[in-house]
C-alpha positions as a printed NumPy array, in Angstrom:
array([[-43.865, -37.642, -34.401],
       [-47.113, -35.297, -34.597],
       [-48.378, -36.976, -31.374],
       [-44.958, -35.621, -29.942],
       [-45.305, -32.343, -31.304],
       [-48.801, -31.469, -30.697],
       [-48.158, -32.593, -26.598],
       [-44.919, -30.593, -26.462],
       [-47.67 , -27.855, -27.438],
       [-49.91 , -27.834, -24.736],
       [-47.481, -28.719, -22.206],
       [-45.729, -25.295, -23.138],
       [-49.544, -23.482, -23.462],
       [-49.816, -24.806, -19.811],
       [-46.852, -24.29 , -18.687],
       [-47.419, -20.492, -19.796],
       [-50.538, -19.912, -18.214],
       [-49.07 , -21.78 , -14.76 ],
       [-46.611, -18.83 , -15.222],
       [-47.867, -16.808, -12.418],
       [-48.004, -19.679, -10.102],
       [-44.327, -21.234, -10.791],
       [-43.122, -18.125, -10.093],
       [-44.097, -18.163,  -6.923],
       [-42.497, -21.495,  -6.805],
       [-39.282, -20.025,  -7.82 ],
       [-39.332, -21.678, -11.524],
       [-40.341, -19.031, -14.382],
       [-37.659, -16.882, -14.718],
       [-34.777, -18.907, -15.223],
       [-32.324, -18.159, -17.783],
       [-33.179, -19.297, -21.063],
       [-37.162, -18.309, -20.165],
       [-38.129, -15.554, -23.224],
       [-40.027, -13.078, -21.76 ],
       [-40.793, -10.116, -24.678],
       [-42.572,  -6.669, -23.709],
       [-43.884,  -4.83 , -26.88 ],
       [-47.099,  -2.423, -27.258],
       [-48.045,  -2.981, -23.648],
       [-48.726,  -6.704, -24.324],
       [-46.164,  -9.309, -22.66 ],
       [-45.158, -12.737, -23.967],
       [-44.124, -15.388, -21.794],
       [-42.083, -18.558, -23.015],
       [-40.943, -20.636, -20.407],
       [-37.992, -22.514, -22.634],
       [-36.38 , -23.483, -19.74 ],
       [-38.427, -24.391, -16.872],
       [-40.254, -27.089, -19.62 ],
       [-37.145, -28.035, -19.935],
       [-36.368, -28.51 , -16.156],
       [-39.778, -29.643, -15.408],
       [-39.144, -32.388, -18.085],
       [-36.104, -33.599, -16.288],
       [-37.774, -33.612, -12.708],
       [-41.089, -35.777, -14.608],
       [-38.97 , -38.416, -16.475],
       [-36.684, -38.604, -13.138],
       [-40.099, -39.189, -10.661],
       [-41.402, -41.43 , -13.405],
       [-38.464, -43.678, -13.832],
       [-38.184, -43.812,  -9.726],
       [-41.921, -45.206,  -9.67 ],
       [-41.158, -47.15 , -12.884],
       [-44.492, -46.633, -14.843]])
């Protein structure tokens, strides 16, 4: 279970910092994405696109069967 949670971690760290890039893509601002502006400093926290990302991984993966 901690293997789980520390992975879901750093796929979310990553998926923050790749936040400029998606969005370019078209993923990153999808509903359900928090996005919180306070003192000048933003937070990003794609909830979302990990989520849809997910999907699209486990779908390629079970395609290729690995």
């Amino acid at each position: 279970m901690l293997k789980w949670l520390a992975t879901l971690a750093v796929v979310l760290f990553v998926l923050g910092l790749a936040g400029p890039w998606l969005s370019r893509l078209g993923l990153g601002r999808l509903p359900g994405d928090v996005s919180v502006q306070r003192r000048g400093r933003g937070f990003y926290f794609p909830v979302a696109t990990s989520i849809v990302l997910s999907l699209l991984l486990m779908l390629i993966l079970r395609v290729l069967r690995i």
